[in-house]
PDB file of N, H, CA, C and O in Angstrom:
ATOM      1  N   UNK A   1      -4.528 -12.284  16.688  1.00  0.00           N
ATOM      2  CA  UNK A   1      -3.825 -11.839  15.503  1.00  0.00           C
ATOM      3  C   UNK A   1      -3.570 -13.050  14.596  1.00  0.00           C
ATOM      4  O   UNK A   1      -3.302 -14.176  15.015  1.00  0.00           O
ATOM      5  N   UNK A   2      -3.690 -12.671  13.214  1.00  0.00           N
ATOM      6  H   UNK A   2      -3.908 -11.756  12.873  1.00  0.00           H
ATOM      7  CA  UNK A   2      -3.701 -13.651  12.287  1.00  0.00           C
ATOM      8  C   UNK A   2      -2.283 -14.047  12.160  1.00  0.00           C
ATOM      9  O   UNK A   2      -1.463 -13.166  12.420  1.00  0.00           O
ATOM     10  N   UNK A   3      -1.609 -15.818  11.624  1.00  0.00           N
ATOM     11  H   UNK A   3      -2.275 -16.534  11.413  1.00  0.00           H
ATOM     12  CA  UNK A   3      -0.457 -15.959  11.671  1.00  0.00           C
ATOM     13  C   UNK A   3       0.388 -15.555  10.540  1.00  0.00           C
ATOM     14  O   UNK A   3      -0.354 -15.491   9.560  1.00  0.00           O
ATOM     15  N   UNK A   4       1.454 -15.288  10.253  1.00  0.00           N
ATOM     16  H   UNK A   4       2.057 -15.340  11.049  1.00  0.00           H
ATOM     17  CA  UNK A   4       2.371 -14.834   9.361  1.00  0.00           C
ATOM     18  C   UNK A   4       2.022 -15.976   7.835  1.00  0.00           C
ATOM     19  O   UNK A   4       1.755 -15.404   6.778  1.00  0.00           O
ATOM     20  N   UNK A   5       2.052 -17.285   7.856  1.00  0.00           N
ATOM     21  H   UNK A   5       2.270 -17.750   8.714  1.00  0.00           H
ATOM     22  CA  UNK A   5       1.828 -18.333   6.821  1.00  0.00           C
ATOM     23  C   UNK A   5       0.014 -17.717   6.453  1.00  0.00           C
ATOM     24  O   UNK A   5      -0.508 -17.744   5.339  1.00  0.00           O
ATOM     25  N   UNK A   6      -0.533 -17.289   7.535  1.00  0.00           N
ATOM     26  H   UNK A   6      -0.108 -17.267   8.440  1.00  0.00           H
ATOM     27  CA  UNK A   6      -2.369 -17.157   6.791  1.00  0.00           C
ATOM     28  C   UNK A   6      -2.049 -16.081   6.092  1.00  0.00           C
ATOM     29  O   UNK A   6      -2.445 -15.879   4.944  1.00  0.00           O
ATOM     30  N   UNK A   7      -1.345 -15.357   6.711  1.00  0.00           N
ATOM     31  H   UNK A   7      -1.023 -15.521   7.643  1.00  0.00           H
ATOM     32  CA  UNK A   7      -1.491 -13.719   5.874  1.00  0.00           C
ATOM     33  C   UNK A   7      -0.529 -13.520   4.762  1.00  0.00           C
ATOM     34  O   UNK A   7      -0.561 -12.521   4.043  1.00  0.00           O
ATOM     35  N   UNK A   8       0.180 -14.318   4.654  1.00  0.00           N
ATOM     36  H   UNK A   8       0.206 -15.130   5.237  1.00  0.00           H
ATOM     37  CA  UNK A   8       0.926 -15.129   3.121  1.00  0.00           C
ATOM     38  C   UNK A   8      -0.055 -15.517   2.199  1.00  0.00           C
ATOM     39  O   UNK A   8      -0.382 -14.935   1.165  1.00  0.00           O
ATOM     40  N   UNK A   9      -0.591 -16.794   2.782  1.00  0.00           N
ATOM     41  H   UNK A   9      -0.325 -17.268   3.622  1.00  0.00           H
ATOM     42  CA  UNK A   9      -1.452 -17.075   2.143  1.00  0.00           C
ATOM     43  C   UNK A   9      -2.571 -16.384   1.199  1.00  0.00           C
ATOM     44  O   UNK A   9      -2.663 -16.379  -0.029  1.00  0.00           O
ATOM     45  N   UNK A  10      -3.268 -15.887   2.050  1.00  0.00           N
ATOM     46  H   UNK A  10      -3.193 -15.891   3.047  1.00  0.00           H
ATOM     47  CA  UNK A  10      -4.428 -14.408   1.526  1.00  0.00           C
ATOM     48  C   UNK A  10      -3.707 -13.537   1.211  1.00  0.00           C
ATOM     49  O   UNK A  10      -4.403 -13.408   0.204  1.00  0.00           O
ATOM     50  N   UNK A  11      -2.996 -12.821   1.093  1.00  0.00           N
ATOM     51  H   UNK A  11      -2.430 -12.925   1.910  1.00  0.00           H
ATOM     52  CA  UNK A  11      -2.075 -12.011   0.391  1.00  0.00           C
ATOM     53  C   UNK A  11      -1.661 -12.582  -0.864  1.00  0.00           C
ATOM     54  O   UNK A  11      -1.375 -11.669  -1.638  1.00  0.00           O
ATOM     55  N   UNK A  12      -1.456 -14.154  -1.581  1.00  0.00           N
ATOM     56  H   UNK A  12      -1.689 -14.896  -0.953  1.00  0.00           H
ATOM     57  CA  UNK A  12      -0.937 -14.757  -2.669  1.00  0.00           C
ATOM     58  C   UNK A  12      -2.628 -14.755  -3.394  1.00  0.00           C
ATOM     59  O   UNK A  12      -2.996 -14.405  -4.516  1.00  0.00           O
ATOM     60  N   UNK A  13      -3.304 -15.230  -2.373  1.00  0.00           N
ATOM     61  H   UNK A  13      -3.004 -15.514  -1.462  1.00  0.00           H
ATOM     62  CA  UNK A  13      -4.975 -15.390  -3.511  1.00  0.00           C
ATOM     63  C   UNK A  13      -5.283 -13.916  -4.042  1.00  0.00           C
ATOM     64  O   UNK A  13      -5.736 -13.636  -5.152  1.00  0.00           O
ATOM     65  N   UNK A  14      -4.920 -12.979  -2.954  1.00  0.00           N
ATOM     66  H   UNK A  14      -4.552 -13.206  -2.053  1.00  0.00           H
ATOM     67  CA  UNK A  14      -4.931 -11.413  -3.569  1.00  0.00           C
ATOM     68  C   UNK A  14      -4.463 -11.510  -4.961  1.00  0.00           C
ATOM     69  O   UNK A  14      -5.239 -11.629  -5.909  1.00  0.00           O
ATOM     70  N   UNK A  15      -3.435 -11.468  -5.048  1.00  0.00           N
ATOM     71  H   UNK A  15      -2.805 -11.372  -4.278  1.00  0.00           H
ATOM     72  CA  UNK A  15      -2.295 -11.455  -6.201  1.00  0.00           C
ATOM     73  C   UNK A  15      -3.041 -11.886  -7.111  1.00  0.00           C
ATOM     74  O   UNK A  15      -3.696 -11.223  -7.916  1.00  0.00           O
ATOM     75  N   UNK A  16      -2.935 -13.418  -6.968  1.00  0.00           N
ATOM     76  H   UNK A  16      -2.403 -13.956  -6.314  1.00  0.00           H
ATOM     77  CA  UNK A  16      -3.769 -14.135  -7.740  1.00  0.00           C
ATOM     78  C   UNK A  16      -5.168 -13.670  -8.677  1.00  0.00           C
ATOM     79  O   UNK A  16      -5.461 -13.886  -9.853  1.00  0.00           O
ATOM     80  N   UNK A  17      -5.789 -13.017  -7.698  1.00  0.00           N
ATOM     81  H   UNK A  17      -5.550 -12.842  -6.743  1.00  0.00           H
ATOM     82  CA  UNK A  17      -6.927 -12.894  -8.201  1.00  0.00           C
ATOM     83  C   UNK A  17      -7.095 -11.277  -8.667  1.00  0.00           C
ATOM     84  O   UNK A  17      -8.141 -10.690  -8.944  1.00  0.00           O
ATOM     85  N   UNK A  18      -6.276 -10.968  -8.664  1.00  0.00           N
ATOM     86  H   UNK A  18      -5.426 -11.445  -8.439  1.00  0.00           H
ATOM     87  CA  UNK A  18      -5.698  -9.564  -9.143  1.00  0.00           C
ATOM     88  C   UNK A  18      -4.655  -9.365 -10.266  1.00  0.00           C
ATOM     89  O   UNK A  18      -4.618  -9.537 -11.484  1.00  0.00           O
ATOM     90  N   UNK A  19      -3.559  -8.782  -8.982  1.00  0.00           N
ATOM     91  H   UNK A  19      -3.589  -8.643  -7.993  1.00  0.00           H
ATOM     92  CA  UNK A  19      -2.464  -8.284  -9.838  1.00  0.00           C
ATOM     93  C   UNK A  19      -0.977  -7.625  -8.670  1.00  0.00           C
ATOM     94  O   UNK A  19      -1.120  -6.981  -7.631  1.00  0.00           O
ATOM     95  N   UNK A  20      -0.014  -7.952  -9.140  1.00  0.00           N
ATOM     96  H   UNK A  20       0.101  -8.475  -9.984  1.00  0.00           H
ATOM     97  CA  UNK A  20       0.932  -7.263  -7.947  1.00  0.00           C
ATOM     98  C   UNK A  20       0.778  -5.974  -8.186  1.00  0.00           C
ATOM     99  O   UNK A  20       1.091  -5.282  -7.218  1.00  0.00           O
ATOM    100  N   UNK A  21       0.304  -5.217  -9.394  1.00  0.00           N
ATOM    101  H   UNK A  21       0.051  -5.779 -10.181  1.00  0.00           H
ATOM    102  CA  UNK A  21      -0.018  -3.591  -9.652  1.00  0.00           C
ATOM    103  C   UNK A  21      -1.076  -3.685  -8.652  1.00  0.00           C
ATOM    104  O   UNK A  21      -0.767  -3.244  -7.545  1.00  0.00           O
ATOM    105  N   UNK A  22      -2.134  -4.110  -8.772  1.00  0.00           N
ATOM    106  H   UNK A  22      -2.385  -4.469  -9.671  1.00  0.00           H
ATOM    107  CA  UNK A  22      -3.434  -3.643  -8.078  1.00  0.00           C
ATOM    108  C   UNK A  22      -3.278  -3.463  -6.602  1.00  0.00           C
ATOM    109  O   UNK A  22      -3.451  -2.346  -6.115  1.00  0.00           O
ATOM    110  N   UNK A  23      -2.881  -4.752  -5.669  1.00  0.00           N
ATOM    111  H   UNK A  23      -2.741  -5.660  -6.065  1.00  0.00           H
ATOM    112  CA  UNK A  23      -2.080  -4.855  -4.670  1.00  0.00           C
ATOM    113  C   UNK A  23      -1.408  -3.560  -3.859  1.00  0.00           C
ATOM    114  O   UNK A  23      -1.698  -3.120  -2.747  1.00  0.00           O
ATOM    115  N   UNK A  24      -0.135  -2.989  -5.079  1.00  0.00           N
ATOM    116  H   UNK A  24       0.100  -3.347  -5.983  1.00  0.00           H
ATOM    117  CA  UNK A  24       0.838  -1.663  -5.075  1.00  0.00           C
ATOM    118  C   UNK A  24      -0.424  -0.921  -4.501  1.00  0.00           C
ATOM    119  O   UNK A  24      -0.534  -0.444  -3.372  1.00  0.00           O
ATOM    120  N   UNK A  25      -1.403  -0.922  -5.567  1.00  0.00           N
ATOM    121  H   UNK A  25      -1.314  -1.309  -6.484  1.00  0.00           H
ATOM    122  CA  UNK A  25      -1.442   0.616  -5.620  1.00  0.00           C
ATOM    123  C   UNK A  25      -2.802   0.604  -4.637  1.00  0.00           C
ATOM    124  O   UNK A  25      -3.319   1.704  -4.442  1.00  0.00           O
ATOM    125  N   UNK A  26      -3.516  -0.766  -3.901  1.00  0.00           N
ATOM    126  H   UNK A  26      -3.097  -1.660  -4.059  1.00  0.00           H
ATOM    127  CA  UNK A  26      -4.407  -0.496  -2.671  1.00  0.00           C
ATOM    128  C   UNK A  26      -3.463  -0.088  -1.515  1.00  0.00           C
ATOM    129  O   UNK A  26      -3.809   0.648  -0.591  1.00  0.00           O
ATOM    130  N   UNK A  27      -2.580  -0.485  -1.617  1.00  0.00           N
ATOM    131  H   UNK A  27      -2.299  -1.084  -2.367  1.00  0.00           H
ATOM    132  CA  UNK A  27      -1.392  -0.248  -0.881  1.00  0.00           C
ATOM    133  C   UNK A  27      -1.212   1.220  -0.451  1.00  0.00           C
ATOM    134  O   UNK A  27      -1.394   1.707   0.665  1.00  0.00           O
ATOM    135  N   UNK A  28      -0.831   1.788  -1.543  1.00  0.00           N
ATOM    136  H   UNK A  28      -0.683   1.392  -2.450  1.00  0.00           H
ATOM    137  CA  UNK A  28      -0.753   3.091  -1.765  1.00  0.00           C
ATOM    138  C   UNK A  28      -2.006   3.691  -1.471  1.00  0.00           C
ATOM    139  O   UNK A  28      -1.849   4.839  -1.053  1.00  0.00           O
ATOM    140  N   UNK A  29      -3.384   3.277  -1.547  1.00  0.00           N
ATOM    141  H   UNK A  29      -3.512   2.345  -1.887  1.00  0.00           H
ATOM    142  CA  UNK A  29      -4.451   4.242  -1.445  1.00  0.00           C
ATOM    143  C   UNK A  29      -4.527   4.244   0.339  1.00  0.00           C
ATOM    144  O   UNK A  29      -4.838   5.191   1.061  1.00  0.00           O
ATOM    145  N   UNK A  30      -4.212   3.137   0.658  1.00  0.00           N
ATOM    146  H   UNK A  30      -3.960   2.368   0.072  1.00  0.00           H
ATOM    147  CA  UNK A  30      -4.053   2.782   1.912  1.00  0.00           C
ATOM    148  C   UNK A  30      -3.033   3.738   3.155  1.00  0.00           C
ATOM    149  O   UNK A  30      -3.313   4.071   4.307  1.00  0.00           O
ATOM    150  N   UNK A  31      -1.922   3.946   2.415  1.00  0.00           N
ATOM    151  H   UNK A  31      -1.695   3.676   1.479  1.00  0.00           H
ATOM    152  CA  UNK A  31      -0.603   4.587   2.840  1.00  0.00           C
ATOM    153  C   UNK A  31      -1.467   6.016   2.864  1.00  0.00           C
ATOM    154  O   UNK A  31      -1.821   6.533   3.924  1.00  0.00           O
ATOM    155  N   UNK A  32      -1.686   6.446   1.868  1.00  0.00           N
ATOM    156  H   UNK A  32      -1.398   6.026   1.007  1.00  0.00           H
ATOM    157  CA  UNK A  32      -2.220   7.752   1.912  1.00  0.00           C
ATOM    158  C   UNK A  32      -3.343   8.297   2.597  1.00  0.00           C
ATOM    159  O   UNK A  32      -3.511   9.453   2.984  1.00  0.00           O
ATOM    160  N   UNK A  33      -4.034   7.377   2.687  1.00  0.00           N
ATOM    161  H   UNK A  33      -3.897   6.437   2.373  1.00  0.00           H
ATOM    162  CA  UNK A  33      -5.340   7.841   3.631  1.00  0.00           C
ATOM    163  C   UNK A  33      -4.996   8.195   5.407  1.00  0.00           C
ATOM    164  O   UNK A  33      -5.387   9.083   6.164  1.00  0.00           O
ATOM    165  N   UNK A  34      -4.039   6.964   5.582  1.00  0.00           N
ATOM    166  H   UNK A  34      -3.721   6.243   4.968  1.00  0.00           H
ATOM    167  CA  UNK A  34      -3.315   6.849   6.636  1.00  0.00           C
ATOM    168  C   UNK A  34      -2.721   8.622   7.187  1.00  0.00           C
ATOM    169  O   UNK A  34      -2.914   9.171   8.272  1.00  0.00           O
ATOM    170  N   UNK A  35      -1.833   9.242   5.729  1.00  0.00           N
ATOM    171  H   UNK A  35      -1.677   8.796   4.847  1.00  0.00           H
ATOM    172  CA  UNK A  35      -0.977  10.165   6.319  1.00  0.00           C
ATOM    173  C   UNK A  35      -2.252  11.197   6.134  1.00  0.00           C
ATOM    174  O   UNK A  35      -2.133  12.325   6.614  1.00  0.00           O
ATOM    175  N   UNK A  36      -3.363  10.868   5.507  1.00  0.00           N
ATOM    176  H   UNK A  36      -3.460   9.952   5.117  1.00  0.00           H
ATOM    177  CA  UNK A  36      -4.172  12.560   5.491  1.00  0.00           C
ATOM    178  C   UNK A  36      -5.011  11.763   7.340  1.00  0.00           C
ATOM    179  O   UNK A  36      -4.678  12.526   8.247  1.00  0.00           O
ATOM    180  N   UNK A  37      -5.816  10.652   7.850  1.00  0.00           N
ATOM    181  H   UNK A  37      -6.086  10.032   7.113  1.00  0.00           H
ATOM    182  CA  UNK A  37      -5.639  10.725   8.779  1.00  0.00           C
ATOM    183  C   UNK A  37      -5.081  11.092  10.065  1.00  0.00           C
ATOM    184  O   UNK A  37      -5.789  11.267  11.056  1.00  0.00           O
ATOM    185  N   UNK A  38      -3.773  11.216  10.062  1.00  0.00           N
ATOM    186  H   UNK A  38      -3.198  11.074   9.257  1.00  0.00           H
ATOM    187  CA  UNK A  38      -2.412  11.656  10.855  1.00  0.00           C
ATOM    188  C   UNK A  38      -2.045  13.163  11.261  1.00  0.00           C
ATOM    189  O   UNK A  38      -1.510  13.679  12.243  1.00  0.00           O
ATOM    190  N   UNK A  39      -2.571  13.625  10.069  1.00  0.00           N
ATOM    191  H   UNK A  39      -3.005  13.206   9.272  1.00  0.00           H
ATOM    192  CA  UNK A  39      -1.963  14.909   9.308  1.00  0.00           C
ATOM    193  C   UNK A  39      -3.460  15.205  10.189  1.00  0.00           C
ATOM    194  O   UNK A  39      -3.385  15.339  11.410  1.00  0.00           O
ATOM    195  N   UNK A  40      -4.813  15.298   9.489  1.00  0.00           N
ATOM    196  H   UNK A  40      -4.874  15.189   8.496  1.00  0.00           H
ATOM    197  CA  UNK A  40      -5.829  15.845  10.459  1.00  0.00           C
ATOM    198  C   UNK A  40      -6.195  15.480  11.524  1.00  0.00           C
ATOM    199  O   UNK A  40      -7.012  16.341  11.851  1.00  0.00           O
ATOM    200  N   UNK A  41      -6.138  14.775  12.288  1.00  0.00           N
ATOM    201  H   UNK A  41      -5.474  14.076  12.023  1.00  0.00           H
ATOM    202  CA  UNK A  41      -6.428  13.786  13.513  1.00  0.00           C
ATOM    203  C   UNK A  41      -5.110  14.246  14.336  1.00  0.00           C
ATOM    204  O   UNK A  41      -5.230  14.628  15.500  1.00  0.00           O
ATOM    205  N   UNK A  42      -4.398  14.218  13.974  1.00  0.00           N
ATOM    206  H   UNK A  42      -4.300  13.907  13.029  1.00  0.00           H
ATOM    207  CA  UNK A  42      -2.847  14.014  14.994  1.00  0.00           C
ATOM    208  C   UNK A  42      -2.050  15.629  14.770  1.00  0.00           C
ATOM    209  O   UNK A  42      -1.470  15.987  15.795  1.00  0.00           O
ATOM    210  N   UNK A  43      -1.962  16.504  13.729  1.00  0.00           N
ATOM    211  H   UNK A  43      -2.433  16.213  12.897  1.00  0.00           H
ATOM    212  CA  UNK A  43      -1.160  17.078  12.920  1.00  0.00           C
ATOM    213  C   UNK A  43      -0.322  16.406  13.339  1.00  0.00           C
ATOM    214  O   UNK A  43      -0.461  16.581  14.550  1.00  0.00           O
ATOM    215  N   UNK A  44       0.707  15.548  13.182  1.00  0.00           N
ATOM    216  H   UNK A  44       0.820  15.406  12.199  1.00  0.00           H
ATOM    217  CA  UNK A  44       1.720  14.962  13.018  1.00  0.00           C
ATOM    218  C   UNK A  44       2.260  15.086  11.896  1.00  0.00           C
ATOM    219  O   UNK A  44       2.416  14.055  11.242  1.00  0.00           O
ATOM    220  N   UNK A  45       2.667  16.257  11.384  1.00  0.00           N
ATOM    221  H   UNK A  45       2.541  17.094  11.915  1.00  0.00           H
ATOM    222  CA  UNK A  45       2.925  16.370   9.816  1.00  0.00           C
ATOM    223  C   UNK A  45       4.428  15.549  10.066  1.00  0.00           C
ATOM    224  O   UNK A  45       4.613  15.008   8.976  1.00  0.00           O
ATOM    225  N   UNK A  46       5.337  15.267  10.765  1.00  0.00           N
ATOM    226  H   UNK A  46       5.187  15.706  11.650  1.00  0.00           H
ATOM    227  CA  UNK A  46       6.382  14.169  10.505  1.00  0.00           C
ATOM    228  C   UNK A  46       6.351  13.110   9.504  1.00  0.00           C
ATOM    229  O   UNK A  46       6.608  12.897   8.319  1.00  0.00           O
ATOM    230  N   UNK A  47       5.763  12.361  10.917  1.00  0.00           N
ATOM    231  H   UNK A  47       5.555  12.534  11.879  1.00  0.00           H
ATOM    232  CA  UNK A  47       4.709  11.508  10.640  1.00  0.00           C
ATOM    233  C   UNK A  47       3.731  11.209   9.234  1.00  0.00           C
ATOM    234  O   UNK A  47       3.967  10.294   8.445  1.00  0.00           O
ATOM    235  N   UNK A  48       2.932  11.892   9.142  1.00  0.00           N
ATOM    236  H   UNK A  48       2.741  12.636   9.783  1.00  0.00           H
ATOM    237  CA  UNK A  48       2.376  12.207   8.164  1.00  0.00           C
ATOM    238  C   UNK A  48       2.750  12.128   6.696  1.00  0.00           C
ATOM    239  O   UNK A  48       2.035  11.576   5.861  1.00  0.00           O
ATOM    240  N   UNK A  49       4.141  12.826   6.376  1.00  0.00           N
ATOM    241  H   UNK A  49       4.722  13.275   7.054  1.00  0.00           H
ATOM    242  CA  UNK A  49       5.013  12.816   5.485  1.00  0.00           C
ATOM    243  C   UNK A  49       5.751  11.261   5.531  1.00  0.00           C
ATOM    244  O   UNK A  49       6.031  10.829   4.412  1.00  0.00           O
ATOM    245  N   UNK A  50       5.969  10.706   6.254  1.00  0.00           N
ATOM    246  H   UNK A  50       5.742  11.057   7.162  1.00  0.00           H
ATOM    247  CA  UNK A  50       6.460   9.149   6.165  1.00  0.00           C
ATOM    248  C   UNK A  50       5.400   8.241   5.508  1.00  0.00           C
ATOM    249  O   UNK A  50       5.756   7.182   4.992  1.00  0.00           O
ATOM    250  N   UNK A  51       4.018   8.651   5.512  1.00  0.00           N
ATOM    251  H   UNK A  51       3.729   9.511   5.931  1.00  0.00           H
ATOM    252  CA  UNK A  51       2.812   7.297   5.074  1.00  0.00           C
ATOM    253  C   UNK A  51       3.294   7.926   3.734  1.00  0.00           C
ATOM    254  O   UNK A  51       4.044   7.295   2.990  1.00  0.00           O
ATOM    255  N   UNK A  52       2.793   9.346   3.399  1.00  0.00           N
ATOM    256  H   UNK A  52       2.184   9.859   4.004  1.00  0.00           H
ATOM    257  CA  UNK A  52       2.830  10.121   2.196  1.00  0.00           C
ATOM    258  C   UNK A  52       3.582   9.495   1.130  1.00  0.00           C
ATOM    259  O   UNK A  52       3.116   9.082   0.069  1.00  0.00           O
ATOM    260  N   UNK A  53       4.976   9.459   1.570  1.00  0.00           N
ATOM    261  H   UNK A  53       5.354   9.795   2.433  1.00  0.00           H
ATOM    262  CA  UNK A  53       6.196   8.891   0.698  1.00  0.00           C
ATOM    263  C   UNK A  53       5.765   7.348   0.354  1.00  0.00           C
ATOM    264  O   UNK A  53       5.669   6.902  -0.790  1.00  0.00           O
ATOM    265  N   UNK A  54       5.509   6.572   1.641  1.00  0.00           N
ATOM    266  H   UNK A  54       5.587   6.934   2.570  1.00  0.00           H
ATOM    267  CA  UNK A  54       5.597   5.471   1.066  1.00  0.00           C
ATOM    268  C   UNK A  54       4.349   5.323   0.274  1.00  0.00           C
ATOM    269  O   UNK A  54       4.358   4.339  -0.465  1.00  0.00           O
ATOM    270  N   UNK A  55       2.929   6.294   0.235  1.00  0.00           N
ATOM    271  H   UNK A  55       2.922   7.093   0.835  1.00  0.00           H
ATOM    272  CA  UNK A  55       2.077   6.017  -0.550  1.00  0.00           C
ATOM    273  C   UNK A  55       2.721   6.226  -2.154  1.00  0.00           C
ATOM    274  O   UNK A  55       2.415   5.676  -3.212  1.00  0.00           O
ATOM    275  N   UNK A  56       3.656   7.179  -1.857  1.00  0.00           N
ATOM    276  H   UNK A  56       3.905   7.626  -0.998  1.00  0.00           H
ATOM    277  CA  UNK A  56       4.097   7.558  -3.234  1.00  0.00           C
ATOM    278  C   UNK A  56       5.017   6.839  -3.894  1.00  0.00           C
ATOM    279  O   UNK A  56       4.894   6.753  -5.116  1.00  0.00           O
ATOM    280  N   UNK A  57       6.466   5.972  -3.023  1.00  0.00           N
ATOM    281  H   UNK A  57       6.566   6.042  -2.031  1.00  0.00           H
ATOM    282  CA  UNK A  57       6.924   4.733  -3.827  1.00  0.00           C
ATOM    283  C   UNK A  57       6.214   3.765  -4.098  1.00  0.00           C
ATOM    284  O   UNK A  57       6.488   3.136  -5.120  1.00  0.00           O
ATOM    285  N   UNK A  58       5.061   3.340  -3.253  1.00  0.00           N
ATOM    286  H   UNK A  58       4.838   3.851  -2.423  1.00  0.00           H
ATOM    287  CA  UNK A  58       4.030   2.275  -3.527  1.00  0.00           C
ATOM    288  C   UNK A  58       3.172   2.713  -4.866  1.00  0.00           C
ATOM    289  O   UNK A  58       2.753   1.744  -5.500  1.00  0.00           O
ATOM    290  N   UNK A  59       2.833   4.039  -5.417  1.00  0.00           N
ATOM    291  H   UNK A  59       3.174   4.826  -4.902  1.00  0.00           H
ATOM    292  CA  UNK A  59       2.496   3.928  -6.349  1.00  0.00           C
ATOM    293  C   UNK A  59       3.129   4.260  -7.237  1.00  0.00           C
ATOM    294  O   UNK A  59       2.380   4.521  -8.179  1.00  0.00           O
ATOM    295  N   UNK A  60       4.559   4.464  -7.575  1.00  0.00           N
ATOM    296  H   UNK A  60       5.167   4.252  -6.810  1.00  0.00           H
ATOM    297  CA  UNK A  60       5.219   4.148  -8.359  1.00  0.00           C
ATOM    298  C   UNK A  60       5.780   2.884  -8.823  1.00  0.00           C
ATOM    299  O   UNK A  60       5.901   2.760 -10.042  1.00  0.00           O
ATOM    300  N   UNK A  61       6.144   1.919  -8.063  1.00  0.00           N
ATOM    301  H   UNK A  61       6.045   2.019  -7.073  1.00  0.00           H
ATOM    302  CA  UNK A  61       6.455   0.303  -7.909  1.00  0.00           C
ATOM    303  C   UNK A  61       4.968   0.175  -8.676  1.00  0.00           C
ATOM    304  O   UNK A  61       5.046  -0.425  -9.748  1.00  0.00           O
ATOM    305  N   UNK A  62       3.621   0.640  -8.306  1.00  0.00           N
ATOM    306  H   UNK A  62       3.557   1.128  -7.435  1.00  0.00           H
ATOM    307  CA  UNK A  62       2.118   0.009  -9.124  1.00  0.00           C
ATOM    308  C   UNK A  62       2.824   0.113 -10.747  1.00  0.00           C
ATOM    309  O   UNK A  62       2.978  -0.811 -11.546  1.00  0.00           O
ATOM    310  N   UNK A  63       3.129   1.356 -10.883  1.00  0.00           N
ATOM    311  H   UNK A  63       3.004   2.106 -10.234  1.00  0.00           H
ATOM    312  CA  UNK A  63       3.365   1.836 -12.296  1.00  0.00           C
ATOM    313  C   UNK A  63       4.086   0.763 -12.813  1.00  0.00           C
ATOM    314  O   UNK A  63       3.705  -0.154 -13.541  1.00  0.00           O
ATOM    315  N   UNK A  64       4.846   0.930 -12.482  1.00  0.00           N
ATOM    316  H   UNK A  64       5.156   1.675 -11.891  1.00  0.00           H
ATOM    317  CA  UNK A  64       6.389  -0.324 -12.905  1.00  0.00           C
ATOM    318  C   UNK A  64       5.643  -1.394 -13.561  1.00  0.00           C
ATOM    319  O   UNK A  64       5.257  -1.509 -14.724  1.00  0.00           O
ATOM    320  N   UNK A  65       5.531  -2.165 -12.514  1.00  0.00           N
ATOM    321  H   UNK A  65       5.846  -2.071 -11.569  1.00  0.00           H
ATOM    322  CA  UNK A  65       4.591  -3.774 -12.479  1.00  0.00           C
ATOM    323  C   UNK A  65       3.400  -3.624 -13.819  1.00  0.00           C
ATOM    324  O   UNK A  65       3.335  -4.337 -14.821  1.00  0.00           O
ATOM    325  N   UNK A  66       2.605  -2.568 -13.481  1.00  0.00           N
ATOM    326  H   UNK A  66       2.658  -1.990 -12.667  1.00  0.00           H
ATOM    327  CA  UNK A  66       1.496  -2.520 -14.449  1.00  0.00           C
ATOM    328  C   UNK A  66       2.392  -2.561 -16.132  1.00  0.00           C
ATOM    329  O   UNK A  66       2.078  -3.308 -17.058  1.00  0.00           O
ATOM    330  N   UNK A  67       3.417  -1.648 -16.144  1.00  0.00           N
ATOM    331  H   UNK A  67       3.672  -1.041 -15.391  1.00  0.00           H
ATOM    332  CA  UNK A  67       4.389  -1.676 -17.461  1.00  0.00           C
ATOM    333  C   UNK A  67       4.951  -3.250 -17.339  1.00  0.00           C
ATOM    334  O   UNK A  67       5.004  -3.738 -18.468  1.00  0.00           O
ATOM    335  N   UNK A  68       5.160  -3.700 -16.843  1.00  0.00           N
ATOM    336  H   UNK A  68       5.117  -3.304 -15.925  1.00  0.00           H
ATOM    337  CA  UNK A  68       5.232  -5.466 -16.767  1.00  0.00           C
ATOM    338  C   UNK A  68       4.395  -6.072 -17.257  1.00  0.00           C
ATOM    339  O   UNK A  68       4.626  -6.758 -18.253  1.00  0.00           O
ATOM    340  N   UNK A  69       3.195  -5.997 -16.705  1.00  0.00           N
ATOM    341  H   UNK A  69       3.008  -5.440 -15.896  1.00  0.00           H
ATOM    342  CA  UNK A  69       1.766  -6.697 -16.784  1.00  0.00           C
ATOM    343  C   UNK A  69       1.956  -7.434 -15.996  1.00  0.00           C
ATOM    344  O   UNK A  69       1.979  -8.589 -16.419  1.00  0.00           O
ATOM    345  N   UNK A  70       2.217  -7.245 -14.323  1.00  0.00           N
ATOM    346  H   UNK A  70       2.197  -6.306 -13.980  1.00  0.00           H
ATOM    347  CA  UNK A  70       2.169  -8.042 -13.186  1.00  0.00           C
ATOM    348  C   UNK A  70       1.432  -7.841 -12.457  1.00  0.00           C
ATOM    349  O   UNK A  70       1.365  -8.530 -11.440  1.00  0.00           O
TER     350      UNK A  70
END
């Protein structure tokens, strides 16, 4: 497993070479794929509903930032 300072690291060149919107919202595409995984693979609709949400504050926080230009 990679250490906490590398995955800082590559996580800041992300940014960098991006955007903290862009970031949000792979984030979010990420979160969501997760809960439709869960949801068909597992029905864990609990579960499921927990990635969901956070796909959905994660792409709201994108929104924000992007109205920033961050």
């Amino acid at each position: 497993m990679a250490r906490s300072d590398d995955l800082d690291y590559k996580l800041e060149q992300i940014i960098d070479a991006t955007s903290v919107a862009k970031v949000l919202d792979m984030m979010s595409g990420i979160c969501g794929q997760k809960a439709d995984h869960i949801q068909s693979n597992w029905q864990d609709a609990p579960l499921a509903r927990k990635w969901q949400k956070a796909s959905d504050h994660l792409h709201k926080l994108a929104g924000d930032y992007r109205k920033k230009n961050l």
